[in-house]
Structure formats: C-alpha cells, structure tokens
N, C-alpha and C positions, 0 to 999 in steps of 0.2 A: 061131545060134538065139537065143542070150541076148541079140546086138546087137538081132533082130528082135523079140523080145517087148519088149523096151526101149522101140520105139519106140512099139509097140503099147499099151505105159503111157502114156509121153508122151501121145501121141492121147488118152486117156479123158480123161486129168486136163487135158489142155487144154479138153477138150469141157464137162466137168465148171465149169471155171471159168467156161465160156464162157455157162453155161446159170445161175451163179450171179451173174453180174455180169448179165446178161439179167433175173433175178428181182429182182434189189437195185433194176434202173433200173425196173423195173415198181411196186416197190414203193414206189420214190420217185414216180415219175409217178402212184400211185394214192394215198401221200398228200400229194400238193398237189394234185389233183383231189378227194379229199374235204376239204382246207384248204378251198380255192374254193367247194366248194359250201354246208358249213357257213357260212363267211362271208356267204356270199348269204343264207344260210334266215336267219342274226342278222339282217343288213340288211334283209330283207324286216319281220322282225320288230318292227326299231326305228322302220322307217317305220310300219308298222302301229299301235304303241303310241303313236307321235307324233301321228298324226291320232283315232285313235280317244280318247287322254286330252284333247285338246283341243277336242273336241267334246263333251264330256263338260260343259265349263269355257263354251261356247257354248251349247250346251243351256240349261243351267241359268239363264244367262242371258236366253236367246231367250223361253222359255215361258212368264216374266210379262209379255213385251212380245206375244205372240203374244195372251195373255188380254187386258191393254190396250188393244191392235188391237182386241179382241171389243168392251168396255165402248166404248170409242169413238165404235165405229161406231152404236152401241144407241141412244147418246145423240145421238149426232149428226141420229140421222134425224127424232126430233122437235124437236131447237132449230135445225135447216136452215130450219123452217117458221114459229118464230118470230122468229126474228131476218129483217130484210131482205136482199136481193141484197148491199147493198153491206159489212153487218156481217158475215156469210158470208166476203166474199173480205178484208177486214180482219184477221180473227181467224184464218183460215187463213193469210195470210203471215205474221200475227205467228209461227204458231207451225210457221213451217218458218224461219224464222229462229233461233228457239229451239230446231228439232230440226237446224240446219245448227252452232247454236253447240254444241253438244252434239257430236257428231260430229267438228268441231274439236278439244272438248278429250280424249277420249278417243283420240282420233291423236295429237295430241302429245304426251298422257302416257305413249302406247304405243311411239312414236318414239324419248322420249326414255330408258325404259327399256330396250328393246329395244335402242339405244345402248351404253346403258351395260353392257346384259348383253353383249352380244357382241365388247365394246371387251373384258373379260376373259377371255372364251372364246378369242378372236385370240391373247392374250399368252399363254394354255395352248399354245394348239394350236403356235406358234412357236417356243415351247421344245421341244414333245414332235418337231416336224419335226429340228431341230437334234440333240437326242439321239439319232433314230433315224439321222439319217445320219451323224453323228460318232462315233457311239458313246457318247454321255454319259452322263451320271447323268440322275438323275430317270425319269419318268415318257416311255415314247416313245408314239408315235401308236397302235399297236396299244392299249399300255394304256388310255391317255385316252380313245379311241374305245369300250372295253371298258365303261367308268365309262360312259360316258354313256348307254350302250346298259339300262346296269343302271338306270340312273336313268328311262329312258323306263317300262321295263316297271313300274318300282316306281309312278309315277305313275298308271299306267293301269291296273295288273292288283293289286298288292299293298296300294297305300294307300285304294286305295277300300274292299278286303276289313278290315284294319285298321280304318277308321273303322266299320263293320257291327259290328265283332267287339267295339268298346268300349263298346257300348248295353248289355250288362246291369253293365256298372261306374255307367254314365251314372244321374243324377238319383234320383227319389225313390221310383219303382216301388210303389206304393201297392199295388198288388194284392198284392204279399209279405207283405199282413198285418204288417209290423214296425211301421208307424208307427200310434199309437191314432185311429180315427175318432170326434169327437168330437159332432159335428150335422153337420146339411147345410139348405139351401133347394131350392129349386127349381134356384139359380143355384151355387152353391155348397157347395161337402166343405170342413170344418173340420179340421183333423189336429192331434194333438200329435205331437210326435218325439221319439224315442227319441235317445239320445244313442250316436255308435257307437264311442266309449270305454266298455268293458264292464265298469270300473271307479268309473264314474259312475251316478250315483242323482239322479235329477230331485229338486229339495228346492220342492214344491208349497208351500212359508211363502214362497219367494220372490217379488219383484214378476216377473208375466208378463208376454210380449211375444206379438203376433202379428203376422207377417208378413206385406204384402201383396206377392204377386209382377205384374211387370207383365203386362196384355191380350199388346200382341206378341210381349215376350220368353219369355213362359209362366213357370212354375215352379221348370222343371226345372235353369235355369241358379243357379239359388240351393241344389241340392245336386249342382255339379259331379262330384264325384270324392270320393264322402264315406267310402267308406271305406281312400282315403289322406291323410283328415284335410284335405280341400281341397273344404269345402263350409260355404257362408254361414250356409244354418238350423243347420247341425249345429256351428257353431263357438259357437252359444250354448246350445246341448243340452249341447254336452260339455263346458259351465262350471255344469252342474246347475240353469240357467234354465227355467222352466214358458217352453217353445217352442212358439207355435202357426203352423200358416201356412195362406193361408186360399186352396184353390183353386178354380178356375173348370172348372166341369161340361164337358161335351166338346159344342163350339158345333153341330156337327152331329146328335148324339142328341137335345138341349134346346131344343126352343122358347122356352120361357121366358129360354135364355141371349140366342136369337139376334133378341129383340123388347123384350131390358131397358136400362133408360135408367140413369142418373146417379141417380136417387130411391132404386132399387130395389138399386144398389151399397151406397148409406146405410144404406136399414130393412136389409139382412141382414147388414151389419159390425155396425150394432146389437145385432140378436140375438144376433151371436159373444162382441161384447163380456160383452152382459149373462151370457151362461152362463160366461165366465170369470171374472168377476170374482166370480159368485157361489161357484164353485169355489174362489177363492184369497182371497178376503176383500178384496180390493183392486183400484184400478184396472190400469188395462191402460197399456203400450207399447206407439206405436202405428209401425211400421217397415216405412216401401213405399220399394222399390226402380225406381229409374228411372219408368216411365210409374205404377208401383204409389205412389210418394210424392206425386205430383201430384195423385192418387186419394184417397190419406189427405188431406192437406191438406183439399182443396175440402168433405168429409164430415168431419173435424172443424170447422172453420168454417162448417157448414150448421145445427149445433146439435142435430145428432140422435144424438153419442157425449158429450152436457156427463154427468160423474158416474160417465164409464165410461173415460178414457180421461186420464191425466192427465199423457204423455210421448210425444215424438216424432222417430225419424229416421228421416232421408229422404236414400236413398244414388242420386249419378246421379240425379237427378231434373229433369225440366223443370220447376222449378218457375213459371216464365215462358216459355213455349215461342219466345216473341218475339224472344228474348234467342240464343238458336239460331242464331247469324249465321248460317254455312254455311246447314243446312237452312231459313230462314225466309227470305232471301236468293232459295234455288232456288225457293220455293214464291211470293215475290213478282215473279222472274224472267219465271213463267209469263204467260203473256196471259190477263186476267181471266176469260174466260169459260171458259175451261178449270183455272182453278183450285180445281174444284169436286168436293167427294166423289161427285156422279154419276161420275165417269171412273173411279172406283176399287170401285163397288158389283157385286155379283151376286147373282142374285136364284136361292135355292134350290127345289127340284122344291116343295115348300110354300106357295112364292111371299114366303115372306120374303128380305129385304134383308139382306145382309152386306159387311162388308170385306173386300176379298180380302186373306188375310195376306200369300201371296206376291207380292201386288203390292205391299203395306205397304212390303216389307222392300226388294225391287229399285228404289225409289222414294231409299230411302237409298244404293247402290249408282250412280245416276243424279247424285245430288248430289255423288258425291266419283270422278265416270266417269273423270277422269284418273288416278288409282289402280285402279280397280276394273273395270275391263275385262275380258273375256277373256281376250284376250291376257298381260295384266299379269297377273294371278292366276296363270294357267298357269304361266308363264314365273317368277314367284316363286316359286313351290310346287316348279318343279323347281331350283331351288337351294337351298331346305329340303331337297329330297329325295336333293341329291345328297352322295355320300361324301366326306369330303376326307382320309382313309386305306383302308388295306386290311382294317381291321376290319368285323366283321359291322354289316350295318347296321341300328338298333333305331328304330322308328319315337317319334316324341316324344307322350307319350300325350296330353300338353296339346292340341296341334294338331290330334289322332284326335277330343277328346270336344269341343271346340269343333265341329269341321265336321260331326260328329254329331247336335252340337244345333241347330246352322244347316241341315240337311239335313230332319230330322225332326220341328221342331217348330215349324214356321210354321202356323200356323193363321189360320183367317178370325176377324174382331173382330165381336162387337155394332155395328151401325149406333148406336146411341144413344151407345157408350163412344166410339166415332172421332171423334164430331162434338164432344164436348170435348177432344177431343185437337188436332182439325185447330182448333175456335175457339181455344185457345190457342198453337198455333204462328203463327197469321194476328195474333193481337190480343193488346199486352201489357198487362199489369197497370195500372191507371190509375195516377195520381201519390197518389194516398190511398188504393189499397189494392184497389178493386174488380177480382177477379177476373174474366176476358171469358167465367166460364160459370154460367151458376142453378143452384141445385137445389132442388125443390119449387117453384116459380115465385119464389125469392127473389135476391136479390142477396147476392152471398159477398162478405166483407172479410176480405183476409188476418190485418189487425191484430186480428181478437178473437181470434188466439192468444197476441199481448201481451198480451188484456185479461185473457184468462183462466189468464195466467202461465205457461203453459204451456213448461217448459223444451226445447230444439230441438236438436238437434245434428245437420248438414250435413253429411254425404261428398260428397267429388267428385273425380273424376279428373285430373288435373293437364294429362293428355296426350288426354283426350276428345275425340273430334271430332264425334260423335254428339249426345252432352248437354254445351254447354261450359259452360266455370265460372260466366260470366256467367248463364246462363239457373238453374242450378242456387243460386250464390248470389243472388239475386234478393231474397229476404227481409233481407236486409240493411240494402235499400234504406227498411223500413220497422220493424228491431225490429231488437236485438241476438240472435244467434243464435252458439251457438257451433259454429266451421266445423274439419273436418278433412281436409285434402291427401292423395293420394294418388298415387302413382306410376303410370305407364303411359296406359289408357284407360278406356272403358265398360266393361268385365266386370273388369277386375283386380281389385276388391274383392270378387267372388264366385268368383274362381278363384286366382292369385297370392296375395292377400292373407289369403285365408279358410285357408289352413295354417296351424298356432299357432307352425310355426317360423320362420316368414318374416321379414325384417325388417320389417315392417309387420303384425304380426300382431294382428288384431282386438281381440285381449281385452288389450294393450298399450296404456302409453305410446309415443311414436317422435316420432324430430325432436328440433331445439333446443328448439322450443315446449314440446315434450310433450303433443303431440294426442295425443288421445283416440279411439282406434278405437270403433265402434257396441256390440261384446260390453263393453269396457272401463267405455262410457256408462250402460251398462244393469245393471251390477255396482255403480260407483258410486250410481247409485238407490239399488240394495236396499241399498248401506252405510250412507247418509244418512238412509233409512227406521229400520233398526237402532239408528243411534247417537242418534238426535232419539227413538227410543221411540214416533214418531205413527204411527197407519196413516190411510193417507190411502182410506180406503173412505167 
C-alpha cells in the first residue's frame, strides 16, 4: 500500500514539473514574442521619426521655393511678351544652367557630408557588432541602435516642442509692459529698456544711445536670452546707459510700413532723435546692427540727424554690400534678367508691394546650398541631438532660441527698404565715397562723417559668412575708423558675446590690442564727456 501511494506521488510531482517546465517555456516563448513585437513598434517608430523630422527640414525649405515658383511665374507672363523669341530661350537656359549648378553643389555638399557622417557611424556600428558577438566592453548593437532610435524621436517629436517652449524666454515681448514706450510714427515704436539687473538704475545724465535693429533680422535677436544676461540692448541697460531701440510696426497691420521709402526711415529717426536729446540734454549714439548700420550710416550722411547725433556703431553691417563676395557673387552669378527684385515681391490683398521675408532669407540659404541643404541641416542637427553618454539629455537653449528666432520672425520688408538693400549689394561704393543709394533725391558721401568728426567704431565677425569683414570694413577705405574683431559669425555679438561673463564681453577690453567692445565704446563717451566738463548739446 505505501509502495503504491509512493508511486502515485511520484506521478503528481512528475506531472506537476511537467506542467511547470511547460509554463516556464511558455513564458519564455511569450517574452521574446513580446521582445519582437516591441522591437518592431520601436522600429516602426524610428522609421516614422526619420521621415517625418526630415520632412519637416524639406518643407521648410520647399515652401519659399514653391512661393518663388509663384513670383516667377507672375513675372514671367508679362516679360515673355517683351522680350523676343530668341531672348526668351537665352535667359532660360542661362538660368537652367544656374539652376543645374545649383543642384550640383548642393549634392556634393550633401555627398560629401553624408560621407563623412556615415564613414563614423560604420566605425560605431563595427565596434558595437564586435562587442556584441565577443562579448566586449563598450557599447553593443542593441545599445547603439537604442541611442539612435532616441535620437530620431528627439528630432522629430521633442526638439521642435523645445524650440516652441523657449518663445516666452525669447526677445523683447513688449506687450509685458516692462520696457517704457516712449513715441511712435506711423512706421515706428520708440522703447526705452529697463535694465534686467534689478540692481541697476538707468542714470538719465548719461550720454544715450539708440538702437537700430535690422528690416530682415528684426529686433528680437538683439534681446536673445535677456534674462540670462545674453542680450545685446540689455547689456547696455545693465551698465546704467539711457537705452533706446527703435522698432518697426507690424508690416502687415501698417500701410504706412508697407509703402515707406529710405526719406521716411530719415524724418522719423529724426523725430526719435530730437525727443531724446531733449530728454537728456545731449546728443545721441547712434547703433545699427547689421542691415540696421547700413541704415544709420546712409540717414546720418543724408543731413537730416546733423546736431542730434554726434556717435556711431555699426555691428555686422554691410556697410558696402559689394564687398559681400559670397552673396554679391550669387547675385552677379544670376543671368541678368532675373536678377531683379520683381522675382522676390508679393503683392498683398490691398494691392501693395512687399518683399517676401521668407524668400529674403532662403535666398541666403541658396548662396551657401552646399552646407545648407536639407539633408545637411537634418543630418547636422542629428548629431547635435545625439547623446554621447548615458546621462539625461538637456536640450542646448542657445540652439532652442536661435531656431526660434529663424522660425518665427521672418517677416516681409518694405519694397522701398529692399531696393537700397539689393542697390547696395549689386553696386559698390564709388572710389570718393558716393554711396549707390539717395535719399531725398540727393547724393550720399560716406566721407561727411570724417567731415563732421564723427567718431565710429566697427564690430565684425571674424568668422561671418553672411556679412564679411571686407563689406563691413569698407570705411576704411576712406577715413580712419576704429574697428573691433570678433570671434565666431553674424549673430555672435548679440548672443555669445552680449553675456558680461564671456570673454569677449561688451562692456570690456579683450585681445592683445585691447579692442574695445560697443557698451565699452559708449561708456568711454560719457568718460570723456565727464572728464573734459563739455556737453556736447
């Protein structure tokens, strides 16, 4: 009886194991059938992030060529009728040769990065095969494939959310009522700035400056990131300087913006002047940045700020657009008949004429196609974006509020502001000084800022490819002007530089030389003003 129940144990607990090792393989077999299927949803996932953030980087680019396609065509159907048969097919092949060289260099720039990124990505992926079949250190395929998967999605789903989310850091947000409105025109809001050192007190006996920001680049990039201390107007606020800056009305609401000429830029910086100077007892600084210095120039040599304005820089400025090799190069490249702001105008429901900004801007993008691609962009951005440890990854706010401001603040230009833009990139400064643009129907010479002593100090980017040194130094050629170097490109001096801790920081000496930063130049003023005991009103 005891042999028989014996057995009749044995039986359970075999049956028992039997149904345990049956569960175990089930449960292995159930998870690597959910291994495989999560694996697929990621993989579907990363193809999905990959086409979709790439299109994103195509789009963006597509849609001022689709609007160009429009102007084009607009233009085309009435100079088809003037021009003859044979200038017709002339000017068309000229410029499908210009759009075959174009096409050219945007493949081999894309080629040859595309090269070079995947010639790295090979030496990853080589090693991570090795470690996972040998067992090694480092990094194996699962992981590295894991990374990159992160990387797609950050691309496509997280960094775009990021750049949205750094807009109320971004620029000067006027509606918050912090900065004082001080007048306005038709065409322009006059603002003072508050300083966002809440230890600082504006000292109004000081000599003023006001700001002009450029038509393209707008305003907003001259208070980057101000209150981490990395904004251009506000690095002369938070040195207790009367800061003015003077903006442009929203070209869409304003008729008046989208029909005003080069005269009408003059009488209303006039009027700014004159209410500050009467304010402060003194003349004005007068401080345009890039397309904004070009602007002050031409309206201080027109005669219409003499008694109001008795100092001047000009940061990034074309001050000779000519000089612009890159850009002024692609623009002579063109075949003459299409080298004309008809190809770039659109005529709003009003029936006025404007520049389209976003075709301004992709025009510059066109000129440098073997970097600025697509593809190339994309394919950069995703090795900014990707991890090269296991730590969380914190998006770089510099790179958030730049594409921020490139995203959101292209705007269309005055037809009157463009055409001394484009007359100075076509036409350089004569050999004695005449400017290639009027204003009031008169003739500009740069040299009656020598005549009228006017002391000058030059910022430029070292590393510009936009505004290069040559176009920006250009005064040179006809008056001593004191110049100061900068590190990097075109924005550096309103984003990198404009921090007080930087080494190149504004309100500093820097260098062997000991150039002189723009807040530095503008402090020295009011020293010179102090210690000589003159006011120069």
């Amino acid at each position: 009886m005891s042999g028989y129940a014996s057995n009749i144990i044995k039986e359970k607990i075999m049956a028992e194991c039997s149904v345990i090792e049956n569960l175990m393989e089930a449960d292995v077999i159930y998870k690597d059938f959910s291994t495989t299927i999560s694996d697929g949803i990621d993989s579907a996932k990363a193809i999905q992030n990959y086409w979709f953030g790439l299109s994103n980087y195509v789009s963006d680019f597509l849609i001022p060529c689709l609007n160009a396609s429009s102007y084009f065509g607009n233009v085309e159907q009435k100079n088809t009728l003037t021009y003859s048969p044979a200038d017709n097919i002339k000017s068309q092949m000229d410029l499908l040769r210009f759009n075959v060289n174009l096409v050219s260099r945007g493949y081999s720039g894309a080629l040859k990065f595309l090269n070079d990124y995947f010639s790295k990505e090979g030496h990853e992926l080589m090693d991570a095969w090795f470690n996972t079949l040998c067992k090694g250190n480092g990094e194996n395929i699962k992981t590295i494939l894991s990374k990159r998967m992160e990387t797609l999605n950050r691309i496509a789903v997280e960094y775009p959310k990021a750049i949205e989310e750094v807009g109320p850091e971004f620029g000067f947000h006027f509606e918050r009522g912090e900065n004082e409105k001080v007048a306005e025109t038709d065409r322009f809001t006059l603002y003072k700035i508050a300083p966002t050192d809440k230890q600082v007190t504006i000292d109004d006996s000081l000599k003023p400056i006001v700001i002009i920001p450029p038509y393209v680049l707008g305003e907003n990039i001259l208070s980057f990131l101000p209150h981490e201390n990395r904004s251009y107007t506000h690095a002369f606020a938070n040195q207790g300087i009367p800061t003015y800056i003077r903006v442009l009305k929203s070209i869409i609401d304003n008729d008046a913006v989208q029909t005003m000429e080069g005269d009408n830029d003059a009488t209303d910086l006039r009027y700014f002047c004159e209410i500050i100077k009467k304010k402060h007892g003194q003349q004005v600084t007068l401080n345009g940045y890039c397309q904004g210095g070009f602007i002050a120039v031409i309206d201080l040599i027109s005669g219409q700020l003499d008694g109001l304005v008795d100092a001047l820089i000009t940061c990034v400025s074309p001050i000779d657009g000519a000089k612009c090799v890159g850009l002024a190069s692609f623009l002579k490249s063109l075949p003459d008949r299409y080298n004309d702001l008809a190809y770039g105008m659109k005529t709003l429901p009003n029936g006025n004429m404007v520049a389209d900004g976003q075709l301004m801007s992709w025009v510059y993008k066109l000129k440098s196609i073997d970097t600025e691609s697509p593809l190339v962009s994309f394919f950069r951005d995703m090795i900014m974006l990707s991890a090269t440890d296991h730590t969380q990854f914190v998006f770089n706010k510099t790179a958030t509020a730049l594409n921020y401001w490139l995203r959101n603040d292209r705007t269309d230009i005055p037809l009157g502001i463009t055409k001394l833009s484009f007359a100075s990139f076509n036409t350089p400064i004569t050999k004695d000084g005449i400017m290639p643009v009027k204003l009031f129907g008169r003739k500009l010479n740069i040299n009656r800022i020598k005549e009228k002593k006017i002391p000058w100090l030059i910022c430029y980017g070292e590393k510009d490819d936009l505004v290069e040194a040559g176009s920006a130094l250009a005064p040179l050629e006809y008056m001593e002007v004191e110049t100061t170097p900068f590190p990097k490109g075109h924005v550096a001096i309103a984003t990198s530089w404009s921090n007080p801790k930087s080494k190149y920081a504004l309100h500093t000496q820097f260098g062997e030389k000991k150039y002189r930063g723009p807040v530095k130049f503008q402090m020295d003023l009011n020293n010179k003003k102090n210690n000589s005991g003159i006011n120069n009103s």
